[in-house]
Phi, psi and omega in degrees: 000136184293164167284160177271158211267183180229164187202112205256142183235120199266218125253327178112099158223161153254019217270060192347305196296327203283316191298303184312330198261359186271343211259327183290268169009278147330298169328303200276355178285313223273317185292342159300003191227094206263330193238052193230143146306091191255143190229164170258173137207182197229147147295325202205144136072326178245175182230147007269144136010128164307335156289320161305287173352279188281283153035296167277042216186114182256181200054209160288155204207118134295122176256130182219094193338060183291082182213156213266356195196176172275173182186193159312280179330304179287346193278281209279301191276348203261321231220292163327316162302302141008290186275006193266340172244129166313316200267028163222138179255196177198108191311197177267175179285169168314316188254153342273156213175106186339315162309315152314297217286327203259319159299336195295303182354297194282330186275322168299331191262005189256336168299141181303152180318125164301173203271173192261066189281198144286352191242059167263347186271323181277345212239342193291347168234033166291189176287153168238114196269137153261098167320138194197122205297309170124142165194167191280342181308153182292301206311341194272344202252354160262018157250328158320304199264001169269332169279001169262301167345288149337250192342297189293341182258004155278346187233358160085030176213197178248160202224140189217135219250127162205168216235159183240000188161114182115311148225181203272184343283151178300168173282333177274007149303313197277333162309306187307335176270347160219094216274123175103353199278132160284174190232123172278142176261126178284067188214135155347260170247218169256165138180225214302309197268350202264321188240018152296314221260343177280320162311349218267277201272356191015273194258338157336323219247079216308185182236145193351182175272336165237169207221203201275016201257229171298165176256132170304127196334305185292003176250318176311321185297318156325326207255315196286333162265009157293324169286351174252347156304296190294319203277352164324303193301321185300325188289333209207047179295169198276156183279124199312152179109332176302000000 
């Protein structure tokens, strides 16, 4: 019997290098699952749509949110599409998830050196702010804050949570308030939010979770157990009413 095919669903940019690398990503998800249909769709701004998408994938379809928290987009438009069928489900989002904390990890240690003033030696255990795009759904904001949770106890310091849009605190608030901090980027990728937050932060500001190279191992491997959660659920569902 075939696997159920998968179908990674995205936010959508238009930013070329944010697509191209999301576009990898899906690539390097689909040769680990060599006998999985694997498909994209969007929430926004690219095409097709998650409805079209899925529409077109015929049998069962895991669906998987490549989006860092719950939100509007996974409750409705993603959970809506969704329930119009028996045979798909829709995982949980990328976030938050020990592995995110490790990419972020590698993207601060991978930023340039701060300059060789005197108080830098002093600044190696402050705070770190994590950019986050922000949404207004309730659900985003205790997955907001479990993932600067996570990130701080991989780097043994504190991580402070700020927003690029919707709630406070802002990021050039949370700069004003920790002047010198670098800001890890909660984002995919480059497109819209990515470069709200470099006006913000400018050289402050690492670079997205996946950036112009490979996508990093521990987000393939994520995306590859979200999909195998879900296609579980399709093999074994819980007993109706449940």
């Amino acid at each position: 019997m075939p696997r159920p095919a998968l179908l990674a669903v995205s936010h959508g940019t238009s930013d070329v290098a944010g697509a191209a690398a999301i576009a990898l990503l899906v690539r390097r998800v689909a040769e680990r699952l060599p006998d999985v249909a694997v498909h994209s769709g969007f929430v926004d701004v690219q095409e097709p749509d998650a409805p079209t998408a899925l529409a077109a994938v015929d049998g069962p379809v895991v669906v998987v949110p490549l989006l860092l928290s719950q939100g509007f987009h996974v409750r409705v438009d993603l959970g809506g599409a969704a329930r119009a069928r028996s045979n798909a489900v829709v995982t949980d989002p990328l976030g938050p998830d020990p592995r995110l904390a490790e990419v972020l990890a590698l993207r601060l240690a991978e930023a340039p050196a701060p300059g060789a003033d005197a108080d830098a030696d002093a600044d190696a255990d402050g705070p770190v702010v994590l950019a986050v795009a922000g949404s207004r759904d309730p659900r985003s904001l205790p997955d907001a804050e479990a993932m600067a949770a996570q990130l701080g106890a991989r780097l043994r310091r504190p991580v402070v949570p700020a927003y690029l849009a919707a709630r406070e605190p802002s990021l050039a608030d949370a700069l004003a308030a920790h002047p010198g901090a670098p800001v890890a980027t909660y984002l995919l990728a480059h497109g819209y939010f990515f470069d709200v937050a470099e006006r913000v932060a400018g050289s402050a500001l690492t670079e997205p979770l996946l950036d112009d190279g490979e996508p990093p191992a521990p987000l393939v491997d994520l995306v590859v157990d979200r999909y195998l959660a879900g296609a579980a659920r399709i093999a074994d569902p819980p007993p109706s009413g449940r």
